[in-house]
N, C-alpha and C positions, 0 to 999 in steps of 0.2 A: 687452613686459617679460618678464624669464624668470620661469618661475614657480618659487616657492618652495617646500621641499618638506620635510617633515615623515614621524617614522616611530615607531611604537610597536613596542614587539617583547615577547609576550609566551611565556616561554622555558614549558618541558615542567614545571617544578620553582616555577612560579610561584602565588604564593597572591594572587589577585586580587579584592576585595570583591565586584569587580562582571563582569558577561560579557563576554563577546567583542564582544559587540555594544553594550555601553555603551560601553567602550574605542574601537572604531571610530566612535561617534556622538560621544564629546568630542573626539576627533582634529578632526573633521568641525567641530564646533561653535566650536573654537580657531582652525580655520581664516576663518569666517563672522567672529567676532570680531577677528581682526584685518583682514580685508579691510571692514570695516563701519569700524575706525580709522584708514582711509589715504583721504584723499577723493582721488577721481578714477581711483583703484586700478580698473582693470578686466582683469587680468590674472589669469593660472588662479594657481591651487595644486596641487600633490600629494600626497595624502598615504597614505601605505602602511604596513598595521598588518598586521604580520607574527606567524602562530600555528602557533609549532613545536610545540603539543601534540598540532596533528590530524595531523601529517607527521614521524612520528618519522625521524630521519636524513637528512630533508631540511631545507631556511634555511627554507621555509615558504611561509604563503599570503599573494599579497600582493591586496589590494583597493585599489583606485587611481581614483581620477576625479578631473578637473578642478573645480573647484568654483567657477565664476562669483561676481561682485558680485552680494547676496543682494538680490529684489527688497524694496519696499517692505511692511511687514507689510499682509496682508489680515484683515479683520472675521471671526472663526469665525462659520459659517453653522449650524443646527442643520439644515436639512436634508443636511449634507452628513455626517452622522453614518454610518460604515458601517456596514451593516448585512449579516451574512452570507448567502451564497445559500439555503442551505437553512431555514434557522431561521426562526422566526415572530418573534422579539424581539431587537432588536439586542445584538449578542455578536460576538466577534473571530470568523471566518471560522474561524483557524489555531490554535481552541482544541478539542483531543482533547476525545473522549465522557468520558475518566479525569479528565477537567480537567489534562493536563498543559500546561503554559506553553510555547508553541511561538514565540519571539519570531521575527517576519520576519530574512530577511536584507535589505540593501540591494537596490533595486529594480533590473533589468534595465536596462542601454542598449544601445547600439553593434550591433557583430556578436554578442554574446550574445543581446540578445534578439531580433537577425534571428533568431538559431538557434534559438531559442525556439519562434517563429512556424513555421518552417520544419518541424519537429519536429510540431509540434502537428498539419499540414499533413498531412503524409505519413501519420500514425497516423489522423485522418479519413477518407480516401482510401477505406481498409477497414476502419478499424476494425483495425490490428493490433496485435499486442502494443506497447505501448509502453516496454517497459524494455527490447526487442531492437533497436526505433528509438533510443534514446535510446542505447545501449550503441554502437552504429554508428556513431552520431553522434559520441559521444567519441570514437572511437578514429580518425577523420579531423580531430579536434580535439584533438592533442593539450597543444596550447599552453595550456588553459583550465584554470586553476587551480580546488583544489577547492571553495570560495565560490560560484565564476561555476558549475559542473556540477551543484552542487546546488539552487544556487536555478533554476538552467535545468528542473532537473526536478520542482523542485516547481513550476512555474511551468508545463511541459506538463500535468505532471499535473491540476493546477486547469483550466486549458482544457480537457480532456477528462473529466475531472469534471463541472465545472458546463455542458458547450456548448448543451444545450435552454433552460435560463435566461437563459445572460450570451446568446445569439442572440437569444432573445426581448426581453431590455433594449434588444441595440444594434435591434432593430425600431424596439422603445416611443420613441428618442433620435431617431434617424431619423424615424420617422413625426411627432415634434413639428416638426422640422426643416420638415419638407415642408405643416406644415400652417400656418404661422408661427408654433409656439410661443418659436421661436428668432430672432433677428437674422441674416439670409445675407448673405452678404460676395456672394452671386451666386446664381441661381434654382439650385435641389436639382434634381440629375439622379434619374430615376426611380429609377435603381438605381445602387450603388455595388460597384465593382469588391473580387471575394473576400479579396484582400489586406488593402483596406482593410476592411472588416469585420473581420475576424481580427484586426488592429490596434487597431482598437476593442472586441472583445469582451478583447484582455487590458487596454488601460485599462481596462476595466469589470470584471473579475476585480481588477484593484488600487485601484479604488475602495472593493469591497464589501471591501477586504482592511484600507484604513483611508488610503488616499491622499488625500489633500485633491483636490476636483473641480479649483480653481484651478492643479493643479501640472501638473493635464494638457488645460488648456484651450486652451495653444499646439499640441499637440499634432492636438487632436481638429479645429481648427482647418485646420491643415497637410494633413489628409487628407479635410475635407469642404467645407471652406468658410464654414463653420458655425461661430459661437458654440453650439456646442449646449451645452444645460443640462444637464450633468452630473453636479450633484446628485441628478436624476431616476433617475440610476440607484445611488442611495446609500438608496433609501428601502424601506421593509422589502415592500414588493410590489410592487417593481418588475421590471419585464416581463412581470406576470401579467393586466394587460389585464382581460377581461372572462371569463377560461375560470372556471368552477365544476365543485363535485365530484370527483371523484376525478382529473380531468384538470387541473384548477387544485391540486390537492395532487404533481401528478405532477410538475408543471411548477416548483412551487416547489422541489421537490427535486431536479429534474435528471434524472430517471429516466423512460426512456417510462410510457406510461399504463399499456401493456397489465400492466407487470411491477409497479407498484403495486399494478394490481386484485387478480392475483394475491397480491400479501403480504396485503392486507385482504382480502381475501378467506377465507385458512388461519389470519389472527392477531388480524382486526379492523384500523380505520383507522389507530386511536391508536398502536398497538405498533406497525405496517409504519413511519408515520412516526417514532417512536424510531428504530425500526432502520438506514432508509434514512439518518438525519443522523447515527447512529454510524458507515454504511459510507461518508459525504463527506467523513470525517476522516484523514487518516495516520497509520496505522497505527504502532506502536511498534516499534523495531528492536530484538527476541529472540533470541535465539541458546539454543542445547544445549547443556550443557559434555558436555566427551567424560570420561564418566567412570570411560574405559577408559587415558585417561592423567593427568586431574585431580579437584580436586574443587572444588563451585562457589564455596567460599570462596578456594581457591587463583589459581581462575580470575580472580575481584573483584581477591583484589591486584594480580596479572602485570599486569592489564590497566590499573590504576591506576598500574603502572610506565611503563606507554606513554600516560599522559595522559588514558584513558576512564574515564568515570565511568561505571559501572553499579551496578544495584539487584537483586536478587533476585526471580524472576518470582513472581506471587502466587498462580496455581494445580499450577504444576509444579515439583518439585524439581528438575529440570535445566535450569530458564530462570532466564537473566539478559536484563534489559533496558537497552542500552546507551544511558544519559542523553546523553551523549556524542556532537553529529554529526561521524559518522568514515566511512570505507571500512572497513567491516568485512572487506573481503577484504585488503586491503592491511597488515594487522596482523601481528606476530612471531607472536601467539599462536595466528593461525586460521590460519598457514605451515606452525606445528610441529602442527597437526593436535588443537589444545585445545576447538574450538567448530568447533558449524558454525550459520549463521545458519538460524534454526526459528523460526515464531509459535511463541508457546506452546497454542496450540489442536492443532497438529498433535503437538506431543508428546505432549500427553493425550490424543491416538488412537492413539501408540504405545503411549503406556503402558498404554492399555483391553487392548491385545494379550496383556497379561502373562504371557509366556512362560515353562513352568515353567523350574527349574535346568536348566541342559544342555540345552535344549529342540530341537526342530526346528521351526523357523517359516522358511512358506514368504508371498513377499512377493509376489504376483500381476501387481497393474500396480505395478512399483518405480519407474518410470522414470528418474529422478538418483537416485534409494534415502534421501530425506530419510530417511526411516520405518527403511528399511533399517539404515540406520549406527543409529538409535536403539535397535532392537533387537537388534542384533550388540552394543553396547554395553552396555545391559543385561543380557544374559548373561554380562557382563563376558570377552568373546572365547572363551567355551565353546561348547561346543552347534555349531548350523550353523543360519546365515540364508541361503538358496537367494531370488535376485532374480531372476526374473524379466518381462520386457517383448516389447513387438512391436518395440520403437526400440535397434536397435544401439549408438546415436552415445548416448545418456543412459544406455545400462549401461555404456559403456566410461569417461562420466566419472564413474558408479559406483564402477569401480573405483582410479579415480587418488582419487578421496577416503576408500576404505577405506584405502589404503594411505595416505595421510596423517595418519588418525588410527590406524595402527596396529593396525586389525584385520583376523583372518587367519580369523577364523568366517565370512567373506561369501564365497558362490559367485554369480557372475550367467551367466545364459541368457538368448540370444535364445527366444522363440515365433516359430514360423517358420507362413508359411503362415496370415499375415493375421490370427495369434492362435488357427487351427485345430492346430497342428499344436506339442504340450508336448514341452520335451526331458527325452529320456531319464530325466534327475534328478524329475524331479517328476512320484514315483510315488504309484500311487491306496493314500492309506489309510495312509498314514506320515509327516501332516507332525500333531504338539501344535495349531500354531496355523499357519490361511490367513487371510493376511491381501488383501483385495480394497479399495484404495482406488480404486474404481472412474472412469473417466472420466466427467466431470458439466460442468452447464452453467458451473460455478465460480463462480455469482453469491454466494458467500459471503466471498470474495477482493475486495470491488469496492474495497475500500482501496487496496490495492496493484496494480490491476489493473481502473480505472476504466473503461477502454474495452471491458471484457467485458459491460458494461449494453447498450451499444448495437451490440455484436456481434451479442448472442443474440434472435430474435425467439420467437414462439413456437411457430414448424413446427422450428425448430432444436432448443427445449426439449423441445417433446414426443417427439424422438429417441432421448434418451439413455434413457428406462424400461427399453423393451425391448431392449436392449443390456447396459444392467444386469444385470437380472435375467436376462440371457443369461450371464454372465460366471459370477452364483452359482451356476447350474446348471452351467456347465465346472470350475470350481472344487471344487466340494462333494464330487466324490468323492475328492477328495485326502486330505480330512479326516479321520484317526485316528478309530476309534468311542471315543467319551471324549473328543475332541479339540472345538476353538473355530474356527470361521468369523468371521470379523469384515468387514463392509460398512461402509466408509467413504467417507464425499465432501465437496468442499467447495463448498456447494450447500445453499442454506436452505428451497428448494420441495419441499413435500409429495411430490409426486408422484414426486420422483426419491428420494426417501426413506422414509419411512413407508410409501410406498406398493409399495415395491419390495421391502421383508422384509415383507411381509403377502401380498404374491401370491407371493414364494419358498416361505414355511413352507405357505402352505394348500398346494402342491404337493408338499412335500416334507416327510414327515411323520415322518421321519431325524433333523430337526433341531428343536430348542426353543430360543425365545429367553430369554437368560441375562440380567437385570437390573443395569444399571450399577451396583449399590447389591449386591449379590452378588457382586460382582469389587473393588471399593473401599471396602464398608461406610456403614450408611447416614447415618454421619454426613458422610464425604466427600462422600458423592452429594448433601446437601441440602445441605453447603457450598458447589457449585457449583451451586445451583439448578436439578436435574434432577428432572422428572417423575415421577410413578410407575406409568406406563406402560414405564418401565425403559431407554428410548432414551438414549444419549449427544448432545446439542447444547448446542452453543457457540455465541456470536453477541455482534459487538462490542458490541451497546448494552447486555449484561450482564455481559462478562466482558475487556471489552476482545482480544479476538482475532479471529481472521478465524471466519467463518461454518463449522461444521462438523456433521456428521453421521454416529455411527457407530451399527450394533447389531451384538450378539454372540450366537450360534448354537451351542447346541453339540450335535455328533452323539451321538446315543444310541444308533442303531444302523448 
């Protein structure tokens, strides 16, 4: 029978009570009901709900699937309650540390969540960047509309987030399997092929997400042989077996052991586990207005002409956070050079910079110049911001983004000679403010950059100290006498931090450290919950931002 086909279309200019994704689940629900009124009806539907709000100038996105005669209702099970990976008490998976409302999108089939899998694959392999995988990956994909790209990535993303737990589940499902917890369609091979694992570790990512165990029990079936009991892995310690102590807290979180120790160890147990389930979250999508050509109220409206909804960041005047899932690059507004996408933690380490009027702020590791443009911008294109790096290819797309937002204060330099070797411009003893966001293990990042947990071990970590604190020493004489050194990273271990402006100053006795609450006043400083040891830090389970760390130097002689 042909199938019948059905289409919502929800225009740029539209006022809709309810979401996008209500809208596509009653499409979805009208379809069920009327194939539930045609007895004998076993034929598809289509139905496609079209959102030209996230696709200005384009017909829009369409979501499409066949949608079978609905089986017979099943009994709700209370063990099949999900329960998130990392949490101790059942709670949606996809609910932010700020409590914002992250509704799923429609679940993966077909060739997307081959490509899912495939993705997830490749970034395990080494552990590599996964937004350079997944960016790759679009772009031999072009046909994947934005619905199916984003949930492809939150969907790697959770796989390499959670892969020490949901592995340890598909163990615990397996192992019932094989000891007869389950019913076998045929004896359980000792071991089961990587594919299929990976396969079951994302059913098992979409159970803890809130999948009913039943919707994937043809599934789990089709690749083991197995009725396995899949509720088993809905249940709030499940895969955790028999580990204790800080190895069974490591594990419930998804993090190796060795880098939990370390967080309880510099913050205590309690706080490391806050921390780590604020950095198993998705982080919120910030941007900088460029307030060298707008300002952030102008920015709210333009952007509410093109369909995003954004809110005003809470610690930075120059952060909005777009409610909104969109491609923020693909926007009129971030074309003509209005925003550029920034946590808002990394602004408030521009901002610590606070470059006098006219200033001369030298930018040390600039590398794409996030930092760079913020401070050229700030001086409202006066003064001169000097970028330099050891990386060619990220100062040159330095300067295709100055020149987009229209500033003509930015000079960028290669460091030639491995980083031994400064040009010419950056000369000793005339820059107001060095700014040194130093190279770090980046485990403050692990929201948006999940596979850096299991990058980093800890012969890797213990690298970066003395490289640092090598940096402040090539740096420091650059620094105007009256002038500000700033050491930045995004990196929430002691030792790449704290511990790195403490072996600087006892060495160097040029320099005094300047208190965050001295540069912002101390009612700012206690509005952001900063210490009075005087260090800047930020950390999502307080402030909702990525992990950061600055201190400020200033030379006195």
């Amino acid at each position: 029978m042909k199938p019948a086909s059905f289409a919502a279309v929800v225009g740029p200019r539209a006022r809709w009570p309810c979401s996008f994704n209500n809208i596509a689940s009653c499409c979805f629900g009208l379809v069920r009901r009327l194939s539930d009124g045609v007895p004998g009806r076993t034929g598809s539907y289509r139905v496609a709900v079209l959102d030209l709000r996230e696709m200005p100038g384009q017909i829009g996105t369409a979501l499409s699937a066949p949608v079978p005669s609905p089986p017979a209702p099943a009994a709700a099970s209370p063990s099949a309650a999900a329960v998130p990976l990392s949490a101790p008490a059942p709670a949606p998976i996809s609910k932010a540390a700020s409590g914002r409302a992250q509704p799923p999108l429609p679940r993966l089939s077909g060739a997307a969540r081959t490509l899912a899998l495939e993705i997830a694959a490749e970034s395990r392999a080494e552990w590599g960047y996964a937004s350079d995988i997944i960016a790759r990956a679009f772009r031999a994909h072009r046909e994947l509309g934005s619905s199916e790209r984003r949930k492809i990535s939150e969907t790697v993303y959770g796989l390499i987030r959670f892969d020490r737990r949901l592995g340890a589940i598909v163990d615990e499902l397996l192992e019932s399997a094989r000891s007869g917890g389950t019913r076998m369609a045929a004896p359980a091979p000792v071991d089961f092929s990587p594919v299929a694992r990976d396969e079951l570790k994302l059913i098992a990512l979409e159970l803890r997400e809130g999948l009913p165990p039943d919707a994937a029990k043809l599934e789990a079936r089709r690749l083991f042989r197995a009725d396995l009991d899949l509720s088993l892995a809905t249940v709030p310690d499940a895969g955790l077996g028999r580990t204790v102590g800080a190895d069974r807290e490591a594990l419930r979180l998804s993090v190796p052991t060795w880098l939990f120790e370390r967080l309880a160890a510099e913050r205590g147990a309690e706080a490391a586990a806050v921390l780590v389930e604020a950095m198993n979250q998705r982080g919120p999508l910030a941007v900088r207005v460029n307030t060298a050509l707008t300002t952030r109220d102008a920015l709210m409206s333009e952007l509410a002409e093109e369909g995003v909804v954004a809110r005003a960041g809470r610690w930075s005047a120059t952060a909005l956070v777009l409610e909104t899932r969109v491609n923020a690059f693909g926007l009129s507004a971030f074309r003509r050079g209005l925003f550029e996408v920034m946590d808002e933690g990394s602004q408030l380490v521009a901002e610590l910079v606070a470059p006098p009027p006219g200033g001369r702020v030298l930018d040390a590791c600039a590398g794409a110049g996030g930092k760079t443009l913020a401070l050229a911008a700030a001086l409202s294109g006066k003064g001169r911001v000097l970028a330099i790096d050891v990386d060619g290819k990220k100062l040159e797309e330095l300067r295709r983004r100055a020149r987009r937002a229209g500033l003509n204060n930015v000079a960028a330099r290669v460091v030639e000679g491995d980083g031994a070797i400064l040009p010419p411009d950056a000369r000793p003893s005339a820059w107001d403010r060095v700014l040194v966001d130093a190279p770090c293990s980046g485990l403050g990042t692990l929201r948006r950059n999940p596979e850096a947990r299991w990058r980093m071990v800890p012969a890797t970590v213990a690298a970066f100290p003395p490289r640092q604190v090598g940096l402040l020493v090539t740096y420091a004489p650059l620094v105007a006498v009256g002038g500000r050194l700033i050491y930045a990273t995004c990196t929430v271990l002691g030792d790449e931090n704290e511990r790195v402006v403490e072996r600087f100053v006892a060495e160097r006795t040029d320099f005094v450290h300047v208190p965050v609450k001295e540069i912002w006043g101390r009612a700012r400083a206690d509005e952001l919950h900063q210490a009075d040891d005087g260090f800047l830090r930020l950390a999502p389970s307080l402030h909702d931002t990525d992990g950061f760390f600055a201190a400020v130097l200033r030379r006195v002689r």
